[in-house]
NUSEFI-845440 format. One record per atom (N, C-alpha, C): residue in one letter; atom name; x, z, y. Coordinates in steps of 0.1 Angstrom, whole numbers, padded with zeros to 4 digits. Example, Ala and Ser with C-alpha at 12.3 -4.5 7.8 and 13.67 -1.06 7.14 Angstrom:
<atoms>
  resn  name   east     up  north
     A     N   0132   0078  -0057
     A    CA   0123   0078  -0045
     A     C   0132   0078  -0033
     S     N   0128   0071  -0022
     S    CA   0137   0071  -0011
     S     C   0129   0079   0000
</atoms>
This chain:
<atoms>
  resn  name   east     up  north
     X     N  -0183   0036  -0380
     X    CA  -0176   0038  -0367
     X     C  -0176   0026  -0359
     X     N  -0177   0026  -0347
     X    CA  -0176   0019  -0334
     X     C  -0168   0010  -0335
     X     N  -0160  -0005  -0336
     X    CA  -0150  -0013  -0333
     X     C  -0150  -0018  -0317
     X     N  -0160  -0009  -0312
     X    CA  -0160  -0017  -0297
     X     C  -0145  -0016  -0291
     X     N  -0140  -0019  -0279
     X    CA  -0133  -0020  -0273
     X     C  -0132  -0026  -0258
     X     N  -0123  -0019  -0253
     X    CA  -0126  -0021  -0239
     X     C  -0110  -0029  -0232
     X     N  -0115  -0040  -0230
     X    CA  -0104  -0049  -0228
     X     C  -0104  -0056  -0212
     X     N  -0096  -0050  -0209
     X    CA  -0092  -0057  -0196
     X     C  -0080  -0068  -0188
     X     N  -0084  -0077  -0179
     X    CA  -0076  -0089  -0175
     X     C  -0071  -0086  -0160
     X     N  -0060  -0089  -0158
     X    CA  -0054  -0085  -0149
     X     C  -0046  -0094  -0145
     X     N  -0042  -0095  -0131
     X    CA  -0032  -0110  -0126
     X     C  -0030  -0109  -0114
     X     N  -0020  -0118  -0111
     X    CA  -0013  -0117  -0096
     X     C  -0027  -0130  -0095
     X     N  -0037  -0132  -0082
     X    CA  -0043  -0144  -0079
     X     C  -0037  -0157  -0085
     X     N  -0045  -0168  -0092
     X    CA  -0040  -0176  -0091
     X     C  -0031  -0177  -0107
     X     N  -0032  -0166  -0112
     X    CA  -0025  -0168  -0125
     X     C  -0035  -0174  -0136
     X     N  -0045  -0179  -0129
     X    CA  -0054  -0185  -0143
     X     C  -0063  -0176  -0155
     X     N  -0064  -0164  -0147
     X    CA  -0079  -0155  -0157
     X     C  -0086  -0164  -0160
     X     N  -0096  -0165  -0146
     X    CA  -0109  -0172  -0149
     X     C  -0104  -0187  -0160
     X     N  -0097  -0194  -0158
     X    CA  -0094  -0205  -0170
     X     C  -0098  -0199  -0183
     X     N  -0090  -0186  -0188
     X    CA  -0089  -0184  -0198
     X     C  -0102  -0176  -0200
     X     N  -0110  -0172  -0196
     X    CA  -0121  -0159  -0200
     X     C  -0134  -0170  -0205
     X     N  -0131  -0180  -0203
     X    CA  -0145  -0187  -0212
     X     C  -0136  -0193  -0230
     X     N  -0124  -0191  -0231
     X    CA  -0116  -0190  -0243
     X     C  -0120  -0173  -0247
     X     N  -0117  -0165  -0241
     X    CA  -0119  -0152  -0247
     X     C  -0135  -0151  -0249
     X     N  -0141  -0156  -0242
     X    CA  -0156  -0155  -0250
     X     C  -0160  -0160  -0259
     X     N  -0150  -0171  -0264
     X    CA  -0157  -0181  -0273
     X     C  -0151  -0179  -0286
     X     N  -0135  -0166  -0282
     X    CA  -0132  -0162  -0295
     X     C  -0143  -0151  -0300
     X     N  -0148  -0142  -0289
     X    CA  -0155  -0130  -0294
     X     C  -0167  -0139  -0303
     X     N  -0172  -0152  -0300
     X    CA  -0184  -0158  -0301
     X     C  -0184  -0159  -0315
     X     N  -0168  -0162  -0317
     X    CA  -0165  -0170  -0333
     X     C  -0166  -0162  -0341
     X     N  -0163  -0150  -0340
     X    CA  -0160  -0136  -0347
     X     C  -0173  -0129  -0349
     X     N  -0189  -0135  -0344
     X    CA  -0197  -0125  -0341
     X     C  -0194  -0110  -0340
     X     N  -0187  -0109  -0326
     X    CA  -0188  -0098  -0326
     X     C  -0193  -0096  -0310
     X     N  -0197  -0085  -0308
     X    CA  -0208  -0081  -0296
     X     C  -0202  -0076  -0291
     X     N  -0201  -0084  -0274
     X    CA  -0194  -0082  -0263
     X     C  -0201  -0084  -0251
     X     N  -0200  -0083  -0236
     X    CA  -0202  -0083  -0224
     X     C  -0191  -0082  -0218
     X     N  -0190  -0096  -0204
     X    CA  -0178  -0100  -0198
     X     C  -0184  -0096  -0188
     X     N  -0177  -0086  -0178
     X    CA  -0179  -0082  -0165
     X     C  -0166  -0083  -0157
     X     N  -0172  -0080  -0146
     X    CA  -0157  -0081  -0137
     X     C  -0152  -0071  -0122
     X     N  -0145  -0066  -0115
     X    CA  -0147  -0055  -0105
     X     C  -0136  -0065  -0093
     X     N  -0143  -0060  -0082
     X    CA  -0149  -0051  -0080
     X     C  -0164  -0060  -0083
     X     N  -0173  -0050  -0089
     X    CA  -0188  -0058  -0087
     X     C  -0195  -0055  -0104
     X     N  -0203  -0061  -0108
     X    CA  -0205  -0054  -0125
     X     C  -0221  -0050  -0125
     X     N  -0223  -0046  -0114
     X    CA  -0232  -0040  -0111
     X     C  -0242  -0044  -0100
     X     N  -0255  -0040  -0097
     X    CA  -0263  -0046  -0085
     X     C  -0255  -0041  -0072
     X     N  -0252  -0028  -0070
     X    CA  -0246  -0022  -0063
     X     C  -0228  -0030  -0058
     X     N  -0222  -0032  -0067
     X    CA  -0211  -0029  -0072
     X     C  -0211  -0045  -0066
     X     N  -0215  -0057  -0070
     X    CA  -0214  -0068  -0063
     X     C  -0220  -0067  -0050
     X     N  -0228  -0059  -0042
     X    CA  -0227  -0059  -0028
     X     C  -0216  -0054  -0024
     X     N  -0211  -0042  -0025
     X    CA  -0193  -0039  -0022
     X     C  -0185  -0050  -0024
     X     N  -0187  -0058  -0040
     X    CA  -0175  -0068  -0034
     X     C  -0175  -0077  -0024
     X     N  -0188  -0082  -0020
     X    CA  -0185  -0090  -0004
     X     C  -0182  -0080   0005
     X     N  -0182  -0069   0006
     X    CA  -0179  -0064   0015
     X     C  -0164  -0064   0014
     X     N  -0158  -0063   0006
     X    CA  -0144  -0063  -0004
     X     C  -0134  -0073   0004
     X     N  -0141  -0082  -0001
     X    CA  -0134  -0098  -0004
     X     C  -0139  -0102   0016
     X     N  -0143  -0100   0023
     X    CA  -0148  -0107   0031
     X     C  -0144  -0095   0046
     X     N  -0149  -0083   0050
     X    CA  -0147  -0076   0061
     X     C  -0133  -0073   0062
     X     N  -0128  -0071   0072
     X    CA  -0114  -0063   0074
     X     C  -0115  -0045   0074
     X     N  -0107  -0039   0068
     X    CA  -0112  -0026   0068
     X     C  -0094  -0020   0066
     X     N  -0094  -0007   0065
     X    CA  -0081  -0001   0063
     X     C  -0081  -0001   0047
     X     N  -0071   0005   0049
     X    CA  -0064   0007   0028
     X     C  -0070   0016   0026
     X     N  -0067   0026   0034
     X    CA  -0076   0038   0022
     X     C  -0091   0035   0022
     X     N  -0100   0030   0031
     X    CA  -0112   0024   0030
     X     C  -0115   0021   0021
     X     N  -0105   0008   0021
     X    CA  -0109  -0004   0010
     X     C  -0104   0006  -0007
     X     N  -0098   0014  -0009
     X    CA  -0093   0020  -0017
     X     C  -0109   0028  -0021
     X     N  -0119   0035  -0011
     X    CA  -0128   0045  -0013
     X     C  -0139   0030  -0021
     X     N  -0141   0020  -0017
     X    CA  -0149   0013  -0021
     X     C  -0149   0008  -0031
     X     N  -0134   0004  -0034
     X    CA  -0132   0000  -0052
     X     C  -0137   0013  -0059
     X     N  -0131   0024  -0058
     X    CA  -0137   0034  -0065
     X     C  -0150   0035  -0063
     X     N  -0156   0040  -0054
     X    CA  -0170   0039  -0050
     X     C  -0177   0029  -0066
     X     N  -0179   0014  -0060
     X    CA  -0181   0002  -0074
     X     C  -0179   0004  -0085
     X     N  -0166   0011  -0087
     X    CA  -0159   0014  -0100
     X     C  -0169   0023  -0110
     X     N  -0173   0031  -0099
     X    CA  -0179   0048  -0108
     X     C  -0197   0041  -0111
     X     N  -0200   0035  -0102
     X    CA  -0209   0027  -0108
     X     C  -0210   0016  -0119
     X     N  -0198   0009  -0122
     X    CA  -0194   0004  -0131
     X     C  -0193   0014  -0140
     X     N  -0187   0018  -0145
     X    CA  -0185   0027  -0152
     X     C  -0199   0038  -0160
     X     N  -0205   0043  -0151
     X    CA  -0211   0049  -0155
     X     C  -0229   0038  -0163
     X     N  -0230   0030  -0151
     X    CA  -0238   0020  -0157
     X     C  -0240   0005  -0164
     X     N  -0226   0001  -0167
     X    CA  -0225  -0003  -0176
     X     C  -0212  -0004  -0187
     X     N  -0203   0000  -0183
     X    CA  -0188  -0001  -0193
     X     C  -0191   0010  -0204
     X     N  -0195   0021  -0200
     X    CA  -0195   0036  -0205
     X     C  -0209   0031  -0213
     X     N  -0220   0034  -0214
     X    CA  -0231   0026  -0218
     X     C  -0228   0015  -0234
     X     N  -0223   0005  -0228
     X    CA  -0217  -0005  -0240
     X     C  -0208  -0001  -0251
     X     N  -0199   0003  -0246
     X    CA  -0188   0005  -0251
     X     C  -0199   0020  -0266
     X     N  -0205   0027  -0256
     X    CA  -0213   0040  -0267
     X     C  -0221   0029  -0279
     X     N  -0228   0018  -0275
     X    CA  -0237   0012  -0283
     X     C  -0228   0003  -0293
     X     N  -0217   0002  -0289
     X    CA  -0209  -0002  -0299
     X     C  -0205  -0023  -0297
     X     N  -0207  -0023  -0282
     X    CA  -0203  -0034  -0278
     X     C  -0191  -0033  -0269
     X     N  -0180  -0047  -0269
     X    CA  -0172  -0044  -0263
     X     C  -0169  -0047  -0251
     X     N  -0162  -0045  -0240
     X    CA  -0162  -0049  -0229
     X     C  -0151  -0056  -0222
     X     N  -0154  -0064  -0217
     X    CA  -0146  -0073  -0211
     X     C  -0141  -0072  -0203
     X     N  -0134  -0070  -0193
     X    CA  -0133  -0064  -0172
     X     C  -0125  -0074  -0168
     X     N  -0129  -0083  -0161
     X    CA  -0118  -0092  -0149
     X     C  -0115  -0082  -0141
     X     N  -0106  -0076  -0140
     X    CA  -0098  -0063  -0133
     X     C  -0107  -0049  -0135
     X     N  -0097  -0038  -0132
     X    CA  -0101  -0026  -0135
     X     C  -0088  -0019  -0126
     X     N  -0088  -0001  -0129
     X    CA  -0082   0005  -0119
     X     C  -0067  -0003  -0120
     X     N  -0056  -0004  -0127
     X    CA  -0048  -0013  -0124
     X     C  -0045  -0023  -0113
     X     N  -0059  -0029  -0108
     X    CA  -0055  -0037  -0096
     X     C  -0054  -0031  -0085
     X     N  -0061  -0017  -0086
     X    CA  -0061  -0006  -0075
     X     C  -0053  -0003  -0073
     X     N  -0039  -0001  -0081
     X    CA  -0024   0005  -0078
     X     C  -0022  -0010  -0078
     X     N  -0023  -0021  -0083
     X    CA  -0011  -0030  -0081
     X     C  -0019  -0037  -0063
     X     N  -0028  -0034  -0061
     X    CA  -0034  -0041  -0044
     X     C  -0034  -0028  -0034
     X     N  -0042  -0023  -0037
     X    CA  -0039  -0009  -0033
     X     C  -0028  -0001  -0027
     X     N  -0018   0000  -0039
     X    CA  -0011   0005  -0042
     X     C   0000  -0003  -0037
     X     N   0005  -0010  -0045
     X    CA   0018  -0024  -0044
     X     C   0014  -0033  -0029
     X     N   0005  -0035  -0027
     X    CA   0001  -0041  -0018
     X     C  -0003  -0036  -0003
     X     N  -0011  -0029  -0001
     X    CA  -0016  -0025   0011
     X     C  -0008  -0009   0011
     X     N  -0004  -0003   0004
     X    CA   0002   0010   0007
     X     C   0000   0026   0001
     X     N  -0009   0023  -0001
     X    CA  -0018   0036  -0011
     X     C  -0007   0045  -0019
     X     N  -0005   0055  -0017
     X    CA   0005   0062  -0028
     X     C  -0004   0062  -0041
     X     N   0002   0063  -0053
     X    CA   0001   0060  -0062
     X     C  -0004   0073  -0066
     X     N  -0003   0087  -0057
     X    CA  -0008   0099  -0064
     X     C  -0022   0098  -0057
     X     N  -0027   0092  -0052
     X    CA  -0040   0090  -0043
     X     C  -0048   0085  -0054
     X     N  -0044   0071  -0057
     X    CA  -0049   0066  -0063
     X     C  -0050   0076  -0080
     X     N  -0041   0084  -0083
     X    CA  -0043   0088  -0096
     X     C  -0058   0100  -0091
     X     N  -0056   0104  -0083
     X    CA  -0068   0112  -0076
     X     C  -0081   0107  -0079
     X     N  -0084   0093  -0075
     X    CA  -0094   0090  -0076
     X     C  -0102   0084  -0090
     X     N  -0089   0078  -0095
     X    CA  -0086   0078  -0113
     X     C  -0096   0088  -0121
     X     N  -0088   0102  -0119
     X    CA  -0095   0110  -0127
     X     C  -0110   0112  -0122
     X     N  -0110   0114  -0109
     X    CA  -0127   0119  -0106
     X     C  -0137   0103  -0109
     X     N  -0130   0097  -0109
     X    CA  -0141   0086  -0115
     X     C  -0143   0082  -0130
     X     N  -0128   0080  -0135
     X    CA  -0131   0079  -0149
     X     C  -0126   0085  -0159
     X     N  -0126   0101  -0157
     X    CA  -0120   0109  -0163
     X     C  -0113   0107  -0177
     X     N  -0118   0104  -0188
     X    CA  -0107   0103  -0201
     X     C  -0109   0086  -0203
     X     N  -0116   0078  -0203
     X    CA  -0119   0064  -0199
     X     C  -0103   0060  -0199
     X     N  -0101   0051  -0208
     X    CA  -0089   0041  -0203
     X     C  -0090   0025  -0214
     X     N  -0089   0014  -0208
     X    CA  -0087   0007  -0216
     X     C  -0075   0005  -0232
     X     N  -0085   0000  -0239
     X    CA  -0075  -0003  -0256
     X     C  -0069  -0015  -0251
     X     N  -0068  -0022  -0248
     X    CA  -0059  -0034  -0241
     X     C  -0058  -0042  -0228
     X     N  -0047  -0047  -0222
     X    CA  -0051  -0048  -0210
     X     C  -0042  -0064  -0213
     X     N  -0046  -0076  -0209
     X    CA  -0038  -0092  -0211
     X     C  -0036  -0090  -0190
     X     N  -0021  -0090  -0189
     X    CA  -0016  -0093  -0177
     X     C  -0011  -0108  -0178
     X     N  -0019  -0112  -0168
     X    CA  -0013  -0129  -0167
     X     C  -0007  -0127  -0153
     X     N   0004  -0134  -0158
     X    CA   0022  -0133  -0149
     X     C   0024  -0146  -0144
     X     N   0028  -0145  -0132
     X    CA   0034  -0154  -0127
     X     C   0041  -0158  -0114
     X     N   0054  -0163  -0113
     X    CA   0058  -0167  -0102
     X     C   0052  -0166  -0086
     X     N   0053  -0160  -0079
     X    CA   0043  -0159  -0067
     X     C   0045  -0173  -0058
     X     N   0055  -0177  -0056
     X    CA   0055  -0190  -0051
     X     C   0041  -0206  -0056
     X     N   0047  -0202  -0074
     X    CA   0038  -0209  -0085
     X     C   0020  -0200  -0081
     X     N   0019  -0192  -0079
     X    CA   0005  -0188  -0075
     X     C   0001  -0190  -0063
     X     N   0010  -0189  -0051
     X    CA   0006  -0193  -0035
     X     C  -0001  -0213  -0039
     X     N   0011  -0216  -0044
     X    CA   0006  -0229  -0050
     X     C  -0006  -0237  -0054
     X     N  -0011  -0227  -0064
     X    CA  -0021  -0229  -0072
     X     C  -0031  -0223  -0061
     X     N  -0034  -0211  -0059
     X    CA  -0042  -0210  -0048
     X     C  -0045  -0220  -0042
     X     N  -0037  -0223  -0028
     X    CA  -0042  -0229  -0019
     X     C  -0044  -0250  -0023
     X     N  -0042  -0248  -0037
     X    CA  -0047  -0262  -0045
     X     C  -0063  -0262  -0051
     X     N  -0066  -0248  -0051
     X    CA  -0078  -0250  -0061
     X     C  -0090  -0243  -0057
     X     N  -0091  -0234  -0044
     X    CA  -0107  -0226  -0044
     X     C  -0098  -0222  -0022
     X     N  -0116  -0224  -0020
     X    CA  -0117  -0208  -0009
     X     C  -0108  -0199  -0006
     X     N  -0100  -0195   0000
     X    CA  -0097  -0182  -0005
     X     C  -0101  -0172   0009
     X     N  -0104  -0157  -0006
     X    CA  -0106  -0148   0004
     X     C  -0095  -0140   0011
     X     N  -0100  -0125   0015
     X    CA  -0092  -0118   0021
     X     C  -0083  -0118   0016
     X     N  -0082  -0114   0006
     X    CA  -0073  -0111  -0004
     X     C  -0058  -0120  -0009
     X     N  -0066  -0130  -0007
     X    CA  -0054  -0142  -0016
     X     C  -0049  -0152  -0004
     X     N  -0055  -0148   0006
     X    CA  -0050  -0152   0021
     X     C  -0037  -0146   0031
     X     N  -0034  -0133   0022
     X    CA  -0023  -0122   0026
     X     C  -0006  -0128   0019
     X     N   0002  -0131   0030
     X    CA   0015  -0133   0029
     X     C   0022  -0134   0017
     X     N   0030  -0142   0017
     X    CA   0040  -0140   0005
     X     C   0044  -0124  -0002
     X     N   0050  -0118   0010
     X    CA   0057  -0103   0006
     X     C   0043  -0093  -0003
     X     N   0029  -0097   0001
     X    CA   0021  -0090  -0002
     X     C   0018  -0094  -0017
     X     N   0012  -0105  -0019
     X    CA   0017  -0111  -0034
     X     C   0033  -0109  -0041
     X     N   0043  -0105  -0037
     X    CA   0052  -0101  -0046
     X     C   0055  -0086  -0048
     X     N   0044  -0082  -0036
     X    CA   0043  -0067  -0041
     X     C   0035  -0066  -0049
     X     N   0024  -0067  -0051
     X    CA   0017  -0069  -0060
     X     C   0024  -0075  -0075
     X     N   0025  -0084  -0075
     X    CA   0033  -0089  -0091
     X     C   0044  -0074  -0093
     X     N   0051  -0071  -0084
     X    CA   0057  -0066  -0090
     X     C   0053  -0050  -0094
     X     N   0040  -0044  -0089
     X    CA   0036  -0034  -0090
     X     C   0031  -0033  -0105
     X     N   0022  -0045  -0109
     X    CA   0018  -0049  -0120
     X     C   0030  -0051  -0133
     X     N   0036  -0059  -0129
     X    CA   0055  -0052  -0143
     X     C   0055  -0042  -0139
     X     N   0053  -0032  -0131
     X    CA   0058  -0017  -0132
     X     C   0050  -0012  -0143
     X     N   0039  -0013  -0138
     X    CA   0026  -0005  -0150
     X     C   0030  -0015  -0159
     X     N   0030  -0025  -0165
     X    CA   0032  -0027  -0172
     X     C   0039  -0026  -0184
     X     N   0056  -0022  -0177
     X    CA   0066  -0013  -0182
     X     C   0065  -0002  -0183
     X     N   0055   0008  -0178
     X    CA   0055   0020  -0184
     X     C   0042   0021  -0191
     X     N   0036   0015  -0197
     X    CA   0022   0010  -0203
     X     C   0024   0000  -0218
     X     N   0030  -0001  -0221
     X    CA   0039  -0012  -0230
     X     C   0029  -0012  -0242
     X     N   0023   0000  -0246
     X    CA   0014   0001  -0256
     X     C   0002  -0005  -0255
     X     N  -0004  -0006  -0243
     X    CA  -0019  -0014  -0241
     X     C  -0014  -0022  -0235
     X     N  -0003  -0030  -0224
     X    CA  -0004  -0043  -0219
     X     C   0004  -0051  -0228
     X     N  -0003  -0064  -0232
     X    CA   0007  -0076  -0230
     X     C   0004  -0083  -0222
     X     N   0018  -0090  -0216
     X    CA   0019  -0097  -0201
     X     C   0021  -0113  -0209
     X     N   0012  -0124  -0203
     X    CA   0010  -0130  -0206
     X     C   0019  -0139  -0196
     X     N   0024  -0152  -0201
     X    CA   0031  -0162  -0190
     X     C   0026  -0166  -0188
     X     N   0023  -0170  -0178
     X    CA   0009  -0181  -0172
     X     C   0019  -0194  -0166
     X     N   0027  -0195  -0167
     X    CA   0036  -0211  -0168
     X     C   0031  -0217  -0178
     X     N   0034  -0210  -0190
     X    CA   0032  -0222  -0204
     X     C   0020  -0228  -0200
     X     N   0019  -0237  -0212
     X    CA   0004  -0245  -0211
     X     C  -0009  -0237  -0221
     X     N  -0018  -0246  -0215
     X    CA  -0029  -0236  -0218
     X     C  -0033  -0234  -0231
     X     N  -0031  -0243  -0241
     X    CA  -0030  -0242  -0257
     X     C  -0021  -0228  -0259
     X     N  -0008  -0228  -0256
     X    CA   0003  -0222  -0256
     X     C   0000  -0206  -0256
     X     N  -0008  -0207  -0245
     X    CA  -0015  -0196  -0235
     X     C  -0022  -0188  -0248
     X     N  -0035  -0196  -0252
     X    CA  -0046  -0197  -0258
     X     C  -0042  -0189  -0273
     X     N  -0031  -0194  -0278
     X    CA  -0027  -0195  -0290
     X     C  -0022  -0176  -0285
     X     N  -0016  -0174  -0275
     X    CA  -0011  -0160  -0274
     X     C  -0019  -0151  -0277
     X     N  -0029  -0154  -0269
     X    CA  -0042  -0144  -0268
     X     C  -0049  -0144  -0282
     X     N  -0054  -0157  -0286
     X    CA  -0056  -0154  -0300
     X     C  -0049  -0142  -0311
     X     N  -0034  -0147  -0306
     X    CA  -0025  -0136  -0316
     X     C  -0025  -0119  -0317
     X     N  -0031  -0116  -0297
     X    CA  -0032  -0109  -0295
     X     C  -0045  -0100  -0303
     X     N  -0060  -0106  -0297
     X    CA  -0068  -0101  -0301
     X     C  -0071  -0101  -0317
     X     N  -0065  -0108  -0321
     X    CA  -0065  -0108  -0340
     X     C  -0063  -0097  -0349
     X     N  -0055  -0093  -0338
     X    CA  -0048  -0075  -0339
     X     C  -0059  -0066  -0335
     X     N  -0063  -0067  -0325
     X    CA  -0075  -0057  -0316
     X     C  -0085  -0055  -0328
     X     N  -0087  -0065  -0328
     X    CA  -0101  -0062  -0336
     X     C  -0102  -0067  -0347
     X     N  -0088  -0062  -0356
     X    CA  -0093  -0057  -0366
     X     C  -0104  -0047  -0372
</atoms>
């Protein structure tokens, strides 16, 4: 039988994914076990042309809502669904979750919209675990505008990043089974040593 698994990373901007995902590859590395690290919106040839469209044009919510999905079902069908059958597991720097926590928490989207587009794209599909890295929105506006570019996205108001974080504890709290919420204050050993604890479990 299969031990693949489908693991997804989720965060308010700025909470430090990308830091950690060259740690999560290097645990899967240790373990020989067979994996591929993707990321949405994008994953795909397709699917990274939408994300500059994404990250860069101004467009409406439900728009930008048709295009994550749009990328998504390409993702999905061409590579997550795919791997996951061959018995490799998959990695996702975000997945539908950021869709209700940006989407959704953020730009406006009712949350039964978004479950709409849920099912027609990834019908029984759901991730075995999801690491939410948490943090302070202030401590993220911070970090942001200390460390990269930023796009459309991470360029939007305080109130919009604290809807977002807090959309993300919602699912979270009613999701308790697949998420753990990571602190992204501690330090990165600290961090490191979580995740470890975490996946040691997973993939048994």
């Amino acid at each position: 039988m299969s031990n693949a698994k489908f693991i997804t990373l989720e965060g308010v901007d700025g909470a430090g994914k990308s830091t950690h995902i060259d740690f999560i590859k290097s645990y899967f590395t240790s373990k020989s076990l067979d994996y591929i690290l993707t990321r949405e919106p994008g994953g795909t040839n397709l699917g990274e042309k939408i994300r500059e469209i994404l990250l860069n044009d101004e467009m409406s919510p439900i728009t930008e809502s048709l295009l994550m999905f749009a990328a998504r079902s390409e993702h999905i069908s061409n590579l997550i669904r795919p791997n996951l059958s061959n018995g490799v597991t998959v990695i996702s720097d975000r997945f539908t979750d950021a869709s209700y926590a940006y989407q959704g928490g953020g730009k406006g989207i009712s949350s039964s919209t978004i479950s709409q587009l849920k099912i027609l794209v990834q019908k029984d599909l759901e991730p075995d675990l999801t690491l939410l890295f948490d943090l302070p929105v202030e401590v993220s506006i911070e970090r942001l505008n200390n460390t990269r570019v930023l796009d459309r996205f991470e360029k939007q108001d305080y109130e919009f990043h604290k809807r977002i974080r807090e959309a993300y504890l919602n699912i979270a709290n009613e999701n308790k089974d697949r998420f753990h919420i990571i602190d992204s204050t501690k330090s990165i050993s600290d961090i490191q040593n979580d995740i470890t604890k975490i996946l040691d479990i997973i993939t048994k």
